[in-house]
C-alpha positions, 0 to 999 in steps of 0.5 A: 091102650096108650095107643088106642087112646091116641088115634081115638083122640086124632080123630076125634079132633084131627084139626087140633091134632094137626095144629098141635103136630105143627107146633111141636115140630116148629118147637123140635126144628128151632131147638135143633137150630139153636143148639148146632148154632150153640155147638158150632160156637163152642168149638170155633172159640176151642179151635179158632184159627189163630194168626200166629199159629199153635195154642198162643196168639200175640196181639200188641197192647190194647187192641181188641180182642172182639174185634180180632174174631168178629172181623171188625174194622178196627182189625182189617190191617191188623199185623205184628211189628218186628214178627220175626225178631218175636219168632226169634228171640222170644218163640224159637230163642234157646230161653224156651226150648224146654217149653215150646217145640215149635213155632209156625208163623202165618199170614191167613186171609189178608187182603191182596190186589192182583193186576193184570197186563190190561190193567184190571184189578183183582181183590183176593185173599193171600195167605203166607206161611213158613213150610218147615216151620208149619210142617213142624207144628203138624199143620201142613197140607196134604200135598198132591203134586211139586214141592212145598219147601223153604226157600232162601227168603224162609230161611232169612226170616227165620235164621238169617246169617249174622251178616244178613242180620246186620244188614237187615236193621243196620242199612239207611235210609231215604227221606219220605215224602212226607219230609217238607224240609229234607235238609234237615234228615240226618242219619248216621253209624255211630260207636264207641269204644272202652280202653282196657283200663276204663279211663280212656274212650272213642266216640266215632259218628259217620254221618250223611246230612241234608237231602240225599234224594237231591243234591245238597247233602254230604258226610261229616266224620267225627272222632272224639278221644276223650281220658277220664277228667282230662283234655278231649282231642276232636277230629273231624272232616267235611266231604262230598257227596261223591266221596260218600256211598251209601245203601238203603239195603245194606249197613255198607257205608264210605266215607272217603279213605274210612268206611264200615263194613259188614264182614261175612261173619257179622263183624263190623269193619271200622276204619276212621281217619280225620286229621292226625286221628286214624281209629281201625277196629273190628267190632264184634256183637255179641250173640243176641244182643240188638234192639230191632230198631223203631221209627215214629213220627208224625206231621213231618217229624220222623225219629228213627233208631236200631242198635245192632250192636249193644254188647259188643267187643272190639280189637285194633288200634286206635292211633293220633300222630302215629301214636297207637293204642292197642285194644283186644276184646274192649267193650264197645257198642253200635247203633244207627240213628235217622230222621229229622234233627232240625232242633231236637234234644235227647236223653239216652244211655246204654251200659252193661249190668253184669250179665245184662245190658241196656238201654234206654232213650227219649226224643225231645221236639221243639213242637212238645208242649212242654212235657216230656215223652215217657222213657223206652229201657230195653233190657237184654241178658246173654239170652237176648231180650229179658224185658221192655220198661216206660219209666215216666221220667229220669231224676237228675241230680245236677250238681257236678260242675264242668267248663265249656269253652269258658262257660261254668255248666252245672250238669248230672252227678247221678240220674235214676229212673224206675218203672213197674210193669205188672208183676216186673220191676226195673230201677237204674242208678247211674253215677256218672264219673266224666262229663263233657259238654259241646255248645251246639249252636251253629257258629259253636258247632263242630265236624261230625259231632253227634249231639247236632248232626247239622248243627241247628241252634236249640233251646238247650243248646249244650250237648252232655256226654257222660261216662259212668257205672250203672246199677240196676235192680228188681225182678222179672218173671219173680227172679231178682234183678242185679248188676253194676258195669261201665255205660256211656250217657247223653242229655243236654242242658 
């Protein structure tokens, strides 16, 4: 019947009946459209290829998400600083072992320029993995002909030896083109070393000054002995630049009869002679314990800075007119600092609390209006990296009171800073029990000292070294935060 009815009504009006077989199909066509578009949405958003791989994806701080999946321009260089130390001390560290299985690092479609023998050029798009880390997630391609392995450029990406490490982060630098005034780069090794007692210490600092591109440049060595409230000896020494060699690709540095060498097993070989001073050590850091390292800059300001060695222990003799000192497993630290130091002031610190260790830093330019930058505290435990805090400012207390060189100075008795980093918390007491203090300004200066690489008069011309315990306290991941331990700390005034 129903039947019947239909093909009566067809050819009754089989002009309507077109119009309205037409429109029902254009409805039925533009409804498929819309939900493929629909479906095809759902599961790119459930299975959009991320850049780091797997089911997390790390962006830094404030970049846009949007942007990231549409293509924007905002995200056309868009990369991850410092990748391999996440790989390492986050994704693949043993912190995680129990919840991450594998990791996979990857570079998709990233923008490339080929250029041949003639001259022509070639956009195409390059992509990079890692191919054990990628077979590990269960994301390699079917492989049809060769080999796809690791080769020796993987293998120091993902687990470089402790050598290769220190190379890595700890090797110099050139001065860009962007420096207008090269005489005022200045970088250089620096460490210092605790006695067994915590009453005695040796600042030592190997540093290359002035345009090492050119030829007005050279190395101060200076050495700094320093017994708790008590008389500090210094030692130092000008040289050459042909006395000097040092390596934009490796941590390698000689000065002369001293040098720094990086020993196969990631051990430090120190060896400083200036004056009646002769300091040989063996410096060894701890597993885990390094800041990557950071550089920043702008307008022809560059200020860089690693830590290769923020727990570390140290054997040798530390020897003045043949009178020696022996040390086994004393604690010691390492960093390397370059840039531009024309003028420049800093706050900085690094100590041990307990099980944990840290550090925290600050560069003051003659060019700031008057405000201070916030605080960068880099926190790490036997693990590695425990957690970053930008506390606003550090709260001095001057009121212990120090001479130099006949001037009365007032300098910190304690210091504070806190910070809170969403569910995260960090505060830090610094009680200081020894201070010294170093009038930079250019007819003050002396050999190799380290608050003034090339001694330029600043507005706060008097460098502060001041040894001291630290507390620290709060929570991380809802665990409490504690411990006390011996740190070394600088400002000026």
């Amino acid at each position: 019947m129903i039947a019947q009815l239909a093909l009566r009504n067809i050819t009754y009006r089989p002009w309507r009946s077109v119009l309205l077989f037409f429109g029902y199909g254009i409805g039925v066509a533009v409804m498929i459209v819309l939900l493929s578009i629909g479906e095809a949405m759902v599961s790119q958003a459930r299975n959009e290829k991320l850049v780091c791989g797997g089911s997390i994806t790390v962006l830094p701080e404030g970049l846009d998400v949007e942007v990231m999946k549409t293509g924007g321009i905002g995200g056309l260089f868009f990369s991850i600083d410092h990748a391999s130390f996440l790989y390492r001390q986050l994704f693949a560290s043993p912190r995680f072992a129990g919840e991450i299985s594998a990791v996979a690092p990857q570079i998709e479609g990233r923008l490339l320029y080929v250029r041949t023998r003639d001259g022509r050029e070639y956009p195409v798009h390059g992509n990079g993995e890692i191919p054990a880390a990628t077979r590990a997630v269960g994301a390699a391609p079917e492989i049809v002909e060769g080999k796809w392995e690791n080769d020796d450029g993987d293998r120091r990406w993902i687990a470089p030896t402790p050598a290769e490490l220190r190379h890595e982060i700890d090797h110099f630098h050139l001065p860009g083109d962007s420096i207008a005034n090269r005489d005022t780069w200045a970088e250089w090794h620096y460490f210092n070393v605790l006695s067994e007692g915590g009453k005695r210490w040796a600042f030592i600092s190997f540093i290359v000054g002035g345009d090492a591109t050119g030829t007005k440049w050279g190395g101060k060595l200076g050495i700094t002995l320093r017994e708790q409230n008590r008389a500090t000896r210094r030692f130092g020494v000008t040289l050459d630049r042909s006395r000097v060699r040092f390596s934009a690709t490796d941590a390698n540095l000689v000065f002369g009869d001293s040098h720094v060498t990086v020993l196969p097993n990631g051990d430090y070989e120190v060896k400083a002679s200036a004056g009646k001073a002769d300091i040989s050590l063996t410096v060894h850091p701890a597993p885990y314990a390094y800041f990557p390292g950071v550089s920043m800059g702008s307008g022809g300001f560059v200020s860089g800075y690693t830590v290769p060695a923020l727990r570390a222990s140290a054997s040798g003799t530390l020897c003045v007119d043949r009178q020696c000192e022996k040390l086994t497993d004393a604690q010691s630290y390492h960093d390397h600092n370059w840039g531009v130091w024309r003028g420049v002031t800093w706050d900085w610190g690094a100590s041990r609390a307990g099980q944990y260790a840290f550090l925290y830093g600050r560069v003051i330019t003659l060019d700031s209006d008057g405000s201070a930058p916030a605080v960068l505290v880099y926190l790490i435990d036997s693990l590695g990296f425990r957690g970053v805090f930008r506390p606003k400012l550090i709260s001095y207390e001057d009121t212990r009171t120090i001479r130099s060189e006949g001037t009365i100075l007032r300098v910190p008795a304690r210091a504070r800073f806190s910070d809170i980093r969403g569910d995260d918390t960090l505060s830090v007491d610094i009680s200081v029990e020894d201070a010294i203090a170093t009038d930079t300004r250019p007819q003050n200066a002396k050999e190799g000292e380290r608050g003034d690489p090339l001694g330029t008069a600043k507005a706060h011309p008097y460098f502060i070294q001041m040894k001291g315990r630290a507390r620290i306290s709060g929570r991380i991941e809802g665990q409490p935060l504690s411990g006390t331990g011996i740190g070394f700390f600088e400002t000026y005034r």
